[in-house]
C-alpha positions, -999 to 999 in steps of 0.1 A, spaced: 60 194 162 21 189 149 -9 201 170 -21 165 165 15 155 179 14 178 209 -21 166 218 -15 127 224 -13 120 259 17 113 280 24 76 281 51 56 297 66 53 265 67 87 254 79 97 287 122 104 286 144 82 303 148 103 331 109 109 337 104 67 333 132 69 369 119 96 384 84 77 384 97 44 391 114 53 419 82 71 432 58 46 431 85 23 442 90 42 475 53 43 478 55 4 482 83 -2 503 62 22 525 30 3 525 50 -28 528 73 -18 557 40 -1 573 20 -37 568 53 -56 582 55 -34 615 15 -37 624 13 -74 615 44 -83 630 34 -67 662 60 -42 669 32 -14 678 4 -22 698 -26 -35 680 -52 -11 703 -39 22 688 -23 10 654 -41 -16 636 -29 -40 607 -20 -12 577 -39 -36 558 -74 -31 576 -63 9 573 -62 6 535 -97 -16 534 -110 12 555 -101 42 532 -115 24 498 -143 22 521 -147 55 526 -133 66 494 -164 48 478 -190 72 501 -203 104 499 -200 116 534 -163 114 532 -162 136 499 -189 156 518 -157 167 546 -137 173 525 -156 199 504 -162 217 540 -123 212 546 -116 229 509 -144 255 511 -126 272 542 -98 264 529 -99 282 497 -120 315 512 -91 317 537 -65 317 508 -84 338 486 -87 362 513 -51 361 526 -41 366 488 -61 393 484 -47 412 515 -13 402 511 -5 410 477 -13 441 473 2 453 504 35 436 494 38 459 464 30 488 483 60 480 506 82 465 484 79 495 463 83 520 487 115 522 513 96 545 534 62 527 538 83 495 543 102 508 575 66 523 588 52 492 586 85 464 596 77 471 637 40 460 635 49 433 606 79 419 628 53 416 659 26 402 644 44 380 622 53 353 648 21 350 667 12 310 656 -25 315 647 -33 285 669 -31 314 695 -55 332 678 -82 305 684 -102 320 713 -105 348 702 -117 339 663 -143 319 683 -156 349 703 -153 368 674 -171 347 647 -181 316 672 -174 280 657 -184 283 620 -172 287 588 -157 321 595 -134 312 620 -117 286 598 -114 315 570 -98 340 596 -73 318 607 -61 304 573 -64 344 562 -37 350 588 -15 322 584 -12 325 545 -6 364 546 28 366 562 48 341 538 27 359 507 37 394 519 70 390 522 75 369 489 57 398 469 77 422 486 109 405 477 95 402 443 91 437 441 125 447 455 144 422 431 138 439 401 167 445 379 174 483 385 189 487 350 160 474 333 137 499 357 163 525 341 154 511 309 122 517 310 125 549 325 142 560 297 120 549 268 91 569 288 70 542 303 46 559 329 45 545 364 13 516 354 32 507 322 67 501 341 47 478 370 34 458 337 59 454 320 88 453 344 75 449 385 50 424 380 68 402 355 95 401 384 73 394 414 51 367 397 79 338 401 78 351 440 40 353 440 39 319 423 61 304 454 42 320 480 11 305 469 20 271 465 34 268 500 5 291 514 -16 264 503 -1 236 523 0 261 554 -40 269 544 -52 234 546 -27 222 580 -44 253 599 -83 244 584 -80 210 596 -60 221 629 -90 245 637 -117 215 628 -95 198 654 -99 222 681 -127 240 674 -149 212 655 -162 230 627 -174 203 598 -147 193 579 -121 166 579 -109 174 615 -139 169 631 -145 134 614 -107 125 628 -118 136 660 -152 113 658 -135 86 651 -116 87 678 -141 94 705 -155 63 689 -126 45 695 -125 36 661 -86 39 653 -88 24 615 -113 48 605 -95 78 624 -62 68 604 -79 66 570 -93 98 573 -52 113 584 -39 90 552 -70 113 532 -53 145 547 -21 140 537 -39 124 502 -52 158 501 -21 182 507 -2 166 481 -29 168 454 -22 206 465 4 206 463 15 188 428 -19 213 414 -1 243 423 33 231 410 17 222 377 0 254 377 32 272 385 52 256 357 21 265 333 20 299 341 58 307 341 67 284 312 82 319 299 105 320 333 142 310 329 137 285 361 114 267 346 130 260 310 161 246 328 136 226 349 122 212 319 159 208 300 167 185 327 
């Protein structure tokens, strides 16, 4: 295939037969939703005072969608979120190749993991705010903590899924410790890695906005809880339709990333073949 060929964009035509399904029957479940969703306001099986017509909803999000103040939360949602991830990344990686590389180090650490590991960081709340008080770096310290526990333990099982006879391989041809985690460790744990990302970013977000919520630093959270206080219940739903707007853009970045990066993964070629 051409460069010139491989450059065109994807169309509707170009698409496979499969890909033209897959898409119809997405946006095709998007619209029974918004139909059924009109259908149930309009026809007044909820009451009108807390769920107004979906139709007003949808009016109200192009509103906002239009304005800067909107785009304005959700750059303060996204900047905690992405310090918190960066951070949690940061911590958790490493330490997962320590400990997945070493039995020892792994069965130091698993009391202290296996007790911290189920606080919800919700708990953590008061104490984040006496800590760092109500701004920007109690948002990053509780997405930190949240998005370290799934990313630790997918490194570590990265780590510790590497095929031992190709560790022997190596071995043998004389690789030294940094060449055999290049060539061989890391190669394994990057699929793991890759995973542990993408759903440590939907985790990242839910606790940015759930600490906006309770603790009302700027950000998307807060401007669902104005609108509330307002008693304006269109607004305060357009801005939950932008949340969930906003996890699956996430979402569908990191999974495109993902197949980008491990194009050379034997996953992702079957993936593509079907």
């Amino acid at each position: 295939m051409s460069d010139v060929a491989r450059s065109r964009p994807l169309t509707w035509r170009r698409l496979p037969a499969r890909g033209r399904k897959d898409l119809a029957l997405k946006i095709a479940g998007v619209a029974v939703t918004l139909v059924l969703a009109e259908a149930v306001t309009r026809g007044g099986l909820l009451p009108s005072r807390w769920f107004p017509p979906a139709g007003e909803i949808y009016v109200e999000f192009g509103k906002l969608a239009g304005g800067r103040p909107l785009w304005v939360e959700i750059g303060r949602t996204l900047s905690g979120w992405a310090a918190g991830l960066a951070l949690g990344t940061a911590l958790a990686v490493p330490a997962g190749m320590v400990l997945g590389s070493s039995r020892t180090a792994y069965r130091l650490a698993r009391v202290a993991i296996e007790f911290c590991r189920p606080v919800p960081p919700v708990a953590l709340i008061p104490l984040a705010v006496l800590v760092y008080g109500t701004g920007l770096q109690t948002k990053i310290f509780l997405v930190a903590f949240a998005v370290f526990w799934p990313l630790l333990f997918q490194t570590v099982y990265g780590v510790q899924d590497v095929d031992p006879v190709a560790k022997d391989t190596a071995r043998a041809y004389g690789l030294g410790t940094l060449a055999r985690f290049r060539t061989v460790v890391l190669p394994s744990a990057t699929p793991y890695i890759a995973t542990g990302l993408r759903i440590s970013s939907s985790i990242a977000l839910i606790l940015a906005v759930t600490e906006e919520l309770v603790v009302g630093t700027p950000g998307l959270g807060r401007a669902i809880i104005v609108a509330q206080s307002a008693g304006d219940p269109t607004r305060m739903y357009a801005l939950i339709i932008v949340t969930g707007l906003l996890g699956w853009a996430l979402n569908a970045a990191f999974q495109s990333a993902e197949r980008r990066v491990l194009r050379w993964h034997p996953a992702q070629r079957l993936e593509e073949a079907r």
